[in-house]
N, C-alpha and C positions, 0 to 999 in steps of 0.2 A: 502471457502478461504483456502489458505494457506502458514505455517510460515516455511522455509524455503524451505525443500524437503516434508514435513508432513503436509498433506491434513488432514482439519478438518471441521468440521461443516458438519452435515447431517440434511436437515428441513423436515424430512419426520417422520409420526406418526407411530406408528405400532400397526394395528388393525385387529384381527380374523386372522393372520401370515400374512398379507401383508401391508408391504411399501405403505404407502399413504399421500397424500395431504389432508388439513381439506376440508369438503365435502364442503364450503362456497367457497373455493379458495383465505381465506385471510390468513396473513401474518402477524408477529410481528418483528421489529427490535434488535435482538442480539449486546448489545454495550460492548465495552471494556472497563472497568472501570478504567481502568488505561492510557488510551489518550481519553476517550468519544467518540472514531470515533465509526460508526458499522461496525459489522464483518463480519454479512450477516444477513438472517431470515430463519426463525424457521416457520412452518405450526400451522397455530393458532386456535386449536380446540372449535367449539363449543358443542353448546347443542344436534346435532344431532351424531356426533364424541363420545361423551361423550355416546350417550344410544347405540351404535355400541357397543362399548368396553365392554361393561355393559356384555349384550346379550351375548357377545363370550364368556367373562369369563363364566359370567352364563352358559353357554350351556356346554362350554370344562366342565367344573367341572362334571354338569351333568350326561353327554352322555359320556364321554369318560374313560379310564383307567386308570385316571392320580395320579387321587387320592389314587388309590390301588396298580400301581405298583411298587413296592421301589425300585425295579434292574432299570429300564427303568428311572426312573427318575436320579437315583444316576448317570446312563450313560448321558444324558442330561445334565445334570449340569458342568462334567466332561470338554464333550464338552467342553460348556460354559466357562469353567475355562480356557479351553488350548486357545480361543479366544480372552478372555481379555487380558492374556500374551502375543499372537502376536502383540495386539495395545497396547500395554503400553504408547509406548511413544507418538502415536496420543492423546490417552487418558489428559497424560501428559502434551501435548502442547494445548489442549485444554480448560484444568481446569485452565491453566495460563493467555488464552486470555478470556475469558468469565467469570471468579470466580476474574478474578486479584490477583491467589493466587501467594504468592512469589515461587520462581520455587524449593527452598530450603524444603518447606514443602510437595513437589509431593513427592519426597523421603522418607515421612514417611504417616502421616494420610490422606494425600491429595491421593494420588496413591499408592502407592507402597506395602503398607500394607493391603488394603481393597483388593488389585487384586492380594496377597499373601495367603491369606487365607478367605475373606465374602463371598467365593464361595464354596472352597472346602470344608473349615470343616464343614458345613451341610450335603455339599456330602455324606463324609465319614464317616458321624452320620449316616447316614439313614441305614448302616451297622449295626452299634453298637446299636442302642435303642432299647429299650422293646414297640415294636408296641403291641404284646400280651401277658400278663401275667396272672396267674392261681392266685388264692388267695383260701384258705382251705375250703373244702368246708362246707358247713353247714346242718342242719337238722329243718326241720321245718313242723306242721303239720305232722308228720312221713313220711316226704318224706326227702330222699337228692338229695341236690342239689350242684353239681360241681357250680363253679363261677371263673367269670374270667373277666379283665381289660383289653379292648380295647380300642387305641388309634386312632384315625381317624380326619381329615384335618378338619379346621373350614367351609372352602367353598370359595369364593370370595373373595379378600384380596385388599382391596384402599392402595397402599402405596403411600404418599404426601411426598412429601420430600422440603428440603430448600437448597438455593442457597448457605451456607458456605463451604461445606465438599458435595459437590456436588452428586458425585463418590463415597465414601467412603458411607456415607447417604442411599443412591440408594442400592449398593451393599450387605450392610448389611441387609437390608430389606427384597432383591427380594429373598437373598440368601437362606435366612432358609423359608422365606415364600414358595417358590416352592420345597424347600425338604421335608417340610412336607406335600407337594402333595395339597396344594391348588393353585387357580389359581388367578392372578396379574392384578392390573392394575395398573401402576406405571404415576403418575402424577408431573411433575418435575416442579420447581418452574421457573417460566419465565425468572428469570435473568440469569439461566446457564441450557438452554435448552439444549444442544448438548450431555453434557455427556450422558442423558437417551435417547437419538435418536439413539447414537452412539449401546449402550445395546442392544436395541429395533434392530439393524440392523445383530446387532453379532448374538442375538437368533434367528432372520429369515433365514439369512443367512449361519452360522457356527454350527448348532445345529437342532438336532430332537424332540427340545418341538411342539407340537400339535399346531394346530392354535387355537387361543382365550385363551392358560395357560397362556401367556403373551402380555401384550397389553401396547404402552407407550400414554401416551397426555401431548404432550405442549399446553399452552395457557396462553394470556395474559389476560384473564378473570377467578376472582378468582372464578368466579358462577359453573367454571367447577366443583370443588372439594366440593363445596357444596352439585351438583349434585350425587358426587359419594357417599356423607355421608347421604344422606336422602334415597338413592334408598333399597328398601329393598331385592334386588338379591343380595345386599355387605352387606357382612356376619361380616365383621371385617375392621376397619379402622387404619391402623398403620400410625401415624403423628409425624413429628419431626418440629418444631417449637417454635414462641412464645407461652408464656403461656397463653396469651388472648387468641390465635387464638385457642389452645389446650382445653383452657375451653370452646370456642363456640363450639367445634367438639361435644363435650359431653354434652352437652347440647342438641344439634339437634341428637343426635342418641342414647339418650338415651331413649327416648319416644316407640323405636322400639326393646330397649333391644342389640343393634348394638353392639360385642366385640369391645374396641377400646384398643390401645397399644399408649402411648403418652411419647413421649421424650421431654421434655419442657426448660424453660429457665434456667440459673442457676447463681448465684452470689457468685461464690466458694471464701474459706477464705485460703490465705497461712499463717498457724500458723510459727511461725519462733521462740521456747521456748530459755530460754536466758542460753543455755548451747551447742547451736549451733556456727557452724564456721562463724561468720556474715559475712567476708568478701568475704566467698564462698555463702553462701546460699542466700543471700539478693540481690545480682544484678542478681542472677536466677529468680526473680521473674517479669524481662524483656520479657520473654518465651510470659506473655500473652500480647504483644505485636504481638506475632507472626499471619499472617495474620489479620493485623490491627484489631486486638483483637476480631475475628468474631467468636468464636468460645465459645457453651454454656459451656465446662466444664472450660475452664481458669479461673484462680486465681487471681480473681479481684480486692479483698479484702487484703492486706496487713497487716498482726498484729503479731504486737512485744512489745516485754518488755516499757513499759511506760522508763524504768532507759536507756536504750538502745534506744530512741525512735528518737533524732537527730541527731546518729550514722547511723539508717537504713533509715533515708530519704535521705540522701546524697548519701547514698551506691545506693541506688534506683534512686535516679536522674539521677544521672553519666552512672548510665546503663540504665536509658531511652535515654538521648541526645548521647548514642553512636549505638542507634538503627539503622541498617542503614533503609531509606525510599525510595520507589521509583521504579523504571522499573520494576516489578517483574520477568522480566528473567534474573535482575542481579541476582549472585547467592550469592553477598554481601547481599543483601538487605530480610531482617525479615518481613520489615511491607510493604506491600503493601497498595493498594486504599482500599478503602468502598466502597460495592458493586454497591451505584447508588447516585446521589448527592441526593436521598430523606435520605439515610441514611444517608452521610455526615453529614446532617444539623439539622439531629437528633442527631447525637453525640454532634455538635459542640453547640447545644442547652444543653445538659446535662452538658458540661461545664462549660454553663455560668450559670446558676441555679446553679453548684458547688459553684460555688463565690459567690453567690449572699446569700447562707447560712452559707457564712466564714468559706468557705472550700481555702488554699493558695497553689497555682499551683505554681510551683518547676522549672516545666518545659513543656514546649511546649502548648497547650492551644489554638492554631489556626490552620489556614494552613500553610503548608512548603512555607517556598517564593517562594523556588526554582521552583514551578509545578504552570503552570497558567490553565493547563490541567490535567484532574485526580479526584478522588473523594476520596483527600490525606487528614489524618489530622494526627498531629504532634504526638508520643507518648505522652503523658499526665503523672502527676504526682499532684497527690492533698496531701496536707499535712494539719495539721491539723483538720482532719475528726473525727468529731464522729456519732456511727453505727445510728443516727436515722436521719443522711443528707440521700438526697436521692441518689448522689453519692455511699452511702454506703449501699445501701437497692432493686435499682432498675439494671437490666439487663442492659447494656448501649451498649454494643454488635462493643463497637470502643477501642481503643487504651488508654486504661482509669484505673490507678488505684487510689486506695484510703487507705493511711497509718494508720491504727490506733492503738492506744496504749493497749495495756492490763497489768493489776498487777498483775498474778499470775495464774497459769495453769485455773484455773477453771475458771476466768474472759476471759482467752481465748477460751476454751470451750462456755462458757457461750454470750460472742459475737459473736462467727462461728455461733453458732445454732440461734441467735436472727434475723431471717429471714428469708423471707415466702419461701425461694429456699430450696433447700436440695441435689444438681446434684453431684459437688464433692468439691474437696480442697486438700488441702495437709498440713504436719504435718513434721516439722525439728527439730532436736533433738541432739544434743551429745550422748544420752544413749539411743538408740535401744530403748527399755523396754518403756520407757518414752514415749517416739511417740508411739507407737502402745497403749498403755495408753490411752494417749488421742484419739489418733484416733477412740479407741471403742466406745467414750462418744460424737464423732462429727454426725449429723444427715444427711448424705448425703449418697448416694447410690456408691462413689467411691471417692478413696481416694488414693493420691502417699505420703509414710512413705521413708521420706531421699531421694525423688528422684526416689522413685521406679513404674514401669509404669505397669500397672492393665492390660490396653487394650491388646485386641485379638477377633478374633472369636469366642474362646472358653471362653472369659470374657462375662458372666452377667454385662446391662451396661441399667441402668437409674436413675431416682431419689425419690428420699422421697419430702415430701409436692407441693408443685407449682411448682417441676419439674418434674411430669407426674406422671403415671402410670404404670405397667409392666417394664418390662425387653426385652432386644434385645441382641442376639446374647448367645452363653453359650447351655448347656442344659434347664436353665429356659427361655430361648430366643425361642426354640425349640420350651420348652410345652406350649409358650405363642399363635400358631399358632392352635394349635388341642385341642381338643374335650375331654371327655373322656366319654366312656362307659363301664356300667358294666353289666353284663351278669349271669345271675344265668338260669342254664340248667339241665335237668334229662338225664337219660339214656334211658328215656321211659317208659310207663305204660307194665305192664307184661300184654300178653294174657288173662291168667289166669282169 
């Protein structure tokens, strides 16, 4: 289809380097979640699709050079990079119709940033690391022995990804996955198939990665990704997701010793300490409203001063009912749909459980009147929360916050951490010194002090407890992909 002059939507899989159709010749419907009509379909891969892709990675890694050549790759990628930036804006209009992301956020983590840098800075890592390093050598049985630290690809890389951050998700995965010379098979989450079709068409077409280093599969059968976490030719499983689906991966691949990388859910806390500008810092805490709160690092969790505590619900309200809601290509509009009426009705179920443990909504609590079409719900504001409602303990992944009170830095501390998530949060302050104080003592894997934003390429980015494992992106994102080997060698036995 497409939205204006910008043709989007490609249903073709890419397997062993060619554009194809799932081997069955079926088809799954692509819906807009923000009018429910479809946009078209996507080629909807099964089990025979699935051991294709399998094979080619396995083989490419193999049999080819891919894994050893750091010049050839970093060129490839480069490609890659200059390809993304000619579809920006296909890109763009595409993560608006299929994601219902508001057109506001392609501008930062939705597009613009992921196709700024999840590509190139691996590129131009693969310059800069220590593939090989010497370490002193040793003496043993009276021999010496030189020694030395080789760094080499884990092999076969499942990257799964999820339907919020579609693009961004995908990008940061394939990116450092294939600069550190492993090979892909990138499985995209069914509700926003196109972006990774789109990838999948740029590397066949706009680039000289080998056939089988990159492979994509849409399907609307979750058995696919099963498939690729039990085969044991996939060497490593990088998953971004819920934390159920996160703890099944590891489960089922751990019997095989399988690397996995898991990016999981998160129920971040905005500490707000009561030497802060409330009437700046507190209606900032609307942000996670932003793409109808679909996103694992936002700040769910709202905690301020008990003596300040009627002061920041109103400050919060006022800036939830002034959220705008709706078309996502207005570029007024923060909060768009939820991605499919199953989640809708998941949010709007976490709601009423809110109330039902006398938790008091402030504001919005249902659907917008205005949309009889759409998978809209209203921003939300719960007040009267304390941390052991489930409001305030569970992932709710909609347009949802929860106010809670605390007495004194440590009680703040002390309620951020009392939670099985650990992804991120953030920390407002009057005194510098003081936030980053606290921030040392909060248990989560990233963290914004006054505002200040972590993200990047070159940012290390996951979490502590039930918000996964490993790291993505950064140098520790790098070594998250590779091996290491160490090597102790002679000079050789003398004739003599």
């Amino acid at each position: 289809m497409s939205i204006g002059s910008t043709q989007i939507g490609d249903p073709r899989l890419l397997i062993d380097g060619k554009l194809v159709d799932a081997e069955s010749g079926r088809t799954f419907d692509n819906v807009d979640p923000a009018t429910e009509e479809v946009l078209g379909v996507t080629a909807d891969a099964g089990t025979a699709d699935t051991e294709q892709a399998i094979a080619a990675a396995r083989r490419a890694f193999d049999e080819t050079t891919w894994s050893t050549d750091h010049q050839f790759r970093r060129e490839c990628l480069l490609q890659l990079q200059q390809a993304l930036e000619d579809e920006r804006e296909e890109f763009r209009a595409e993560v608006v119709a299929e994601a219902g992301a508001p057109i506001m956020t392609t501008y930062a983590a939705q597009i613009d940033w992921p196709i700024d840098d999840a590509v190139r800075w691996p590129a131009e890592y693969i310059s800069e690391f220590a593939w090989d390093r010497d370490i002193p050598d040793s003496e043993a049985f009276g021999m010496l022995s030189h020694r030395a630290v080789w760094k080499e690809a884990v092999g076969v890389v499942a990257a799964i990804t999820p339907w919020n951050f579609p693009v961004e998700v995908a990008l940061g995965k394939i990116g450092t996955a294939l600069a550190t010379g492993n090979t892909v098979i990138l499985k995209a989450a069914p509700d926003t198939p196109w972006s990774a079709t789109r990838i999948g068409r740029l590397v066949a077409e706009r680039t000289d990665i080998p056939a089988g280093v990159f492979n994509v599969l849409t399907s609307s059968d979750h058995g696919v990704g099963e498939q690729l976490v039990v085969d044991r030719r996939v060497d490593m499983i990088s998953f971004t997701g819920s934390t159920a689906t996160g703890a099944r991966i590891a489960s089922i691949a751990a019997p095989r010793m399988a690397r996995t990388f898991l990016e999981l859910g998160g129920k971040s806390a905005m500490i707000v300490l009561d030497d802060a500008d409330f009437e700046s810092v507190v209606p900032g805490a609307s942000l996670m409203c932003m793409h109808a709160g679909q996103g694992c690092a936002l700040q769910t969790r709202l905690l301020v001063p008990r003596h300040r505590y009627d002061e920041s619900v109103e400050l919060v309200t006022q800036a939830f009912r002034d959220i705008g809601v709706g078309d996502p290509n207005d570029a007024g509009n923060m909060g768009g749909p939820l991605i499919s009426a199953k989640q809708r009705d998941k949010v709007l179920g976490y709601i009423e459980q809110g109330r039902a443990e006398g938790g008091r909504v402030t504001t919005g609590g249902g659907r917008p009147a205005a949309y009889d079409r759409g998978f809209y719900v209203e921003p939300t504001v719960f007040a009267d929360v304390t941390n052991d409602m489930t409001v305030a303990r569970e992932e709710i992944f909609g347009p949802v916050i929860a106010v809670i009170a605390f007495d004194d830095d440590d009680d703040a501390v002390r309620l951020a951490n009392d939670n099985d998530y650990g992804l991120s949060g953030g920390v407002f302050a009057g005194d510098r010194d003081r936030a980053l104080a606290v921030s040392r003592r909060i248990r989560t894997g990233s963290l914004m002090v006054n505002g200040g934003m972590f993200y990047g390429a070159d940012a290390p980015y996951g979490g502590y407890k039930a918000s996964g494992t490993g790291r993505q992106n950064g140098p520790e994102g790098f070594e998250q992909h590779l091996q290491t080997k160490t090597v102790g060698y002679t000079d050789g036995l003398d004739d003599d």
